[in-house]
N, C-alpha and C positions, 0 to 999 in steps of 0.2 A: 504494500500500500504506500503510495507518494505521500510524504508530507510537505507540506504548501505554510508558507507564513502569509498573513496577512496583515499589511500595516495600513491604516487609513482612519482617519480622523475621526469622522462621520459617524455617531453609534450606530445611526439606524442603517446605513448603507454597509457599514462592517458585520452589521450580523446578519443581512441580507445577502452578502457576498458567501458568506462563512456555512450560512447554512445550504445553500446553494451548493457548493462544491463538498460539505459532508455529505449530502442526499446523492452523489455522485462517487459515495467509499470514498476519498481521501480525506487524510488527516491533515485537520486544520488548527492553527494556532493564531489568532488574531491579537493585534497590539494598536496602538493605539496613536504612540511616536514612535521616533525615530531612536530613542535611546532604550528604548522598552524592546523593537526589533532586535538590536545590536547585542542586548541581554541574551535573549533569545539564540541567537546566533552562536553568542561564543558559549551558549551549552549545550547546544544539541546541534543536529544537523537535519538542512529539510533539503528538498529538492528543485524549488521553486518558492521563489517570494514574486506577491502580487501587490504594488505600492502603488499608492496614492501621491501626485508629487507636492501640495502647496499644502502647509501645515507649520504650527508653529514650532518653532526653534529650527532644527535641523531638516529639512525638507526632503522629499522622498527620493529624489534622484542622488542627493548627496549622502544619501545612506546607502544608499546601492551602491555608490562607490566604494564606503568604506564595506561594505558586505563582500565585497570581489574581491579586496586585499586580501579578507579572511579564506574567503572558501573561492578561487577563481571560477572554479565550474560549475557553480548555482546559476540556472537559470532566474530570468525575471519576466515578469511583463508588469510596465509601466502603465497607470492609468489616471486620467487627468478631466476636470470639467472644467477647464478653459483653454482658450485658443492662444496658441503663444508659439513663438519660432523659435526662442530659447531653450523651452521645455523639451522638443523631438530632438536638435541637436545636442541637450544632454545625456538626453536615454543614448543615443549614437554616441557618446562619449563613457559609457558605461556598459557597451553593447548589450542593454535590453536584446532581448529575443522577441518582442513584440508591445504594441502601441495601441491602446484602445481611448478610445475618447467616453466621458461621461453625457447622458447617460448608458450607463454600460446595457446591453441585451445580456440578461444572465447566459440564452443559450448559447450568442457569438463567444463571451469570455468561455463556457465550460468546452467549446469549442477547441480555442486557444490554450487552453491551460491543457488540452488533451495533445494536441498538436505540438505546442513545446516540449511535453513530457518524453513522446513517443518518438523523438527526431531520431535516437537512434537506432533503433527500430524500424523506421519508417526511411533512414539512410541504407542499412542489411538489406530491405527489402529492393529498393532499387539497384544498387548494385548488384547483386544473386542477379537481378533484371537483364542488366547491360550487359553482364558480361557472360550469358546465356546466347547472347545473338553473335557473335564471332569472339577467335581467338586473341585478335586484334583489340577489342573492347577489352578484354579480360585484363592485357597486360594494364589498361589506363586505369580502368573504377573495380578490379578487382585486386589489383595491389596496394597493400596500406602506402602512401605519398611521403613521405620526408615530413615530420613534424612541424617544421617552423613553415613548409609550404601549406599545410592542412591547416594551418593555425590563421594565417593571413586570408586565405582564401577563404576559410569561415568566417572572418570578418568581414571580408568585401561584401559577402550575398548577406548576410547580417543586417548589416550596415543598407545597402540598399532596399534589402525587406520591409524592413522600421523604416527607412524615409520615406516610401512609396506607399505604406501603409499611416503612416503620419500627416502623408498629405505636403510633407515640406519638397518633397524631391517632384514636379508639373512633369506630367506626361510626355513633353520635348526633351525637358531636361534626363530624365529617365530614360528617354532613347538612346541621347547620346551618349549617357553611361552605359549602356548596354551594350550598345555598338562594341567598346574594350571590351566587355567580357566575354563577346563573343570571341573579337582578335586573339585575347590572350588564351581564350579556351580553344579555338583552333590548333596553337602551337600547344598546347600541353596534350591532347589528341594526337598531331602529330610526333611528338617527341616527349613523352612520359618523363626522360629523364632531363630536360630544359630546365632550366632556370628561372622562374616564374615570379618570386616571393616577391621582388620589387615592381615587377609588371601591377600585381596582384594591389603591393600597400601602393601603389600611384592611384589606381581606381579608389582607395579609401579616402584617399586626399580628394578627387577630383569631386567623390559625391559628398563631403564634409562643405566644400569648398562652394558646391557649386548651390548648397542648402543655404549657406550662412552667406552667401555674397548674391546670390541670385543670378550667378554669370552665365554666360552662354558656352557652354561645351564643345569643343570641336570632335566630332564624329569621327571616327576611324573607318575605312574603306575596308569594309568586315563582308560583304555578301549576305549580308544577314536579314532578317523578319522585312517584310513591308510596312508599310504605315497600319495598314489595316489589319494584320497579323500581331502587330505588340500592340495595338488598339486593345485587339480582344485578349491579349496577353497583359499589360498593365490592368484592365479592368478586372481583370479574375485574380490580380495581386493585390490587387487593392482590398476586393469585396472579401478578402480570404480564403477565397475556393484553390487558391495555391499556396502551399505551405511552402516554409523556408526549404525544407530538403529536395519537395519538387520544381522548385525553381533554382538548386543546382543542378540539376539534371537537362537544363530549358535547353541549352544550347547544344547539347550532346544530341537529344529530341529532334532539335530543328534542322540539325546537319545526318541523320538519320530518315529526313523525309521520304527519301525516293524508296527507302527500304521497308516504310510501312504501308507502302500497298501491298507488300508479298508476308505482313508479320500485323493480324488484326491486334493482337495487345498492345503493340505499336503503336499501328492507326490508331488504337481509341486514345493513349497516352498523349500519343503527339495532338489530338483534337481538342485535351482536356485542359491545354497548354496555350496552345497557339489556334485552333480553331480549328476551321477544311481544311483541309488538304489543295495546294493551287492546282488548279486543273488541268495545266502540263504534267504534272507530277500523279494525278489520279487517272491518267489516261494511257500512262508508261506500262 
């Protein structure tokens, strides 16, 4: 059974939250601040904390940070009822795993709290996937990668999940960060054993940057999605129907197109992602 903290201000919204996710078997521990959390913390060990960010004293994003010094591999999800450009750029500097705005839908949060829980799980599962369709595949997403390359690159798609699900990172802007991960997932495709990890922390820069300054991104000449393909791909990011581990996958997906007319698991993967299939490609 996961146990889940929860810190959030609000009596009535904390024991609505609380009972919520007990009626769902996890154990829950609710507090109150931020120093009450950090109690919490350094005596037991949970699997997830769900925080509130504006509260007095110590606010909820800057206890997530001292939370991460303690335990790095607790997940979170941040959750907020005000609009603010400061607030998604600090869950991104705390890499949150996920960004819900108030007021919350119990079912989207028990959603998310299921979806964060089960990444690794739901990472096994994909990979057994890919690397089931050629020998080729196997050697990419069925070898464990180099640590500090698996560590950055979980931050990259982190990092853009929470902006794209926060609302800070505009549909343009999102392309053109995509575009790199597409570039740079090509070469790690072609060459497994490349050098990536700075390719990887420049994308973390560029969607940090391109959140907090509002700049215009230059696009990489990547062959990648149309307009109308990341349309229906940021909208199924956004609304949640792509979780973090399925949108590593996106790009492997999308350069795999021609091969899911002859593999329907595929086809339905790649649809569930990116939409139809283009019609040069569904007539091959």
């Amino acid at each position: 059974m996961a146990k889940i903290l929860v810190l959030e201000d609000d009596d009535l919204l904390r024991d609505v939250l609380v009972k919520s996710l007990e009626d769902e078997d996890y154990e829950v521990v609710p507090t109150s601040g931020s120093l009450q959390a950090l109690a919490e913390v350094e005596k037991d060990t949970f699997n997830l904390i769900i925080s509130d960010v504006r509260m007095q004293g110590m606010d909820g994003i800057d206890c997530l940070a001292r939370i991460r010094e303690i335990h790095p591999q607790m997940r979170s999800i941040v959750i907020t009822g005000y609009a603010s450009e400061d607030a998604p750029l600090r869950a991104l500097g705390v890499e949150a795993d996920e960004y819900l705005y108030k007021p919350v839908d119990l079912d989207v949060l028990c959603t998310a709290v299921e979806r964060v829980l089960e990444g690794v799980v739901e990472r096994r599962k994909y990979n057994n996937f890919f690397s089931g369709l050629s020998q080729r595949l196997k050697k990419v997403v069925g070898k464990e990668p180099p640590a500090d390359l698996e560590a950055v690159r979980e931050r990259a798609y982190r990092n853009f999940y929470v902006a794209c699900r926060s609302g800070i990172l505009k549909p343009a802007q999102a392309e053109a960060v995509w575009s790199h991960f597409h570039a740079v997932e090509k070469k790690r495709l072609r060459d497994p054993e490349f050098e990536l990890v700075d390719q990887f922390d420049h994308i973390v820069e560029l969607i940090r940057s391109s959140a907090l300054q509002n700049r215009r991104i230059i696009s990489r000449d990547s062959q990648g999605p149309d307009a109308h393909a990341f349309g229906f791909f940021y909208k199924n990011l956004n609304s949640g129907s792509i979780s973090l581990e399925k949108l590593k996958t996106a790009v492997l997906t999308f350069l795999l197109r021609e091969k899911a007319t002859l593999s329907p698991p595929l086809k339905k993967f790649y649809q569930e992602i990116w939409g139809s299939l283009p019609e040069a490609v569904e007539q091959t």
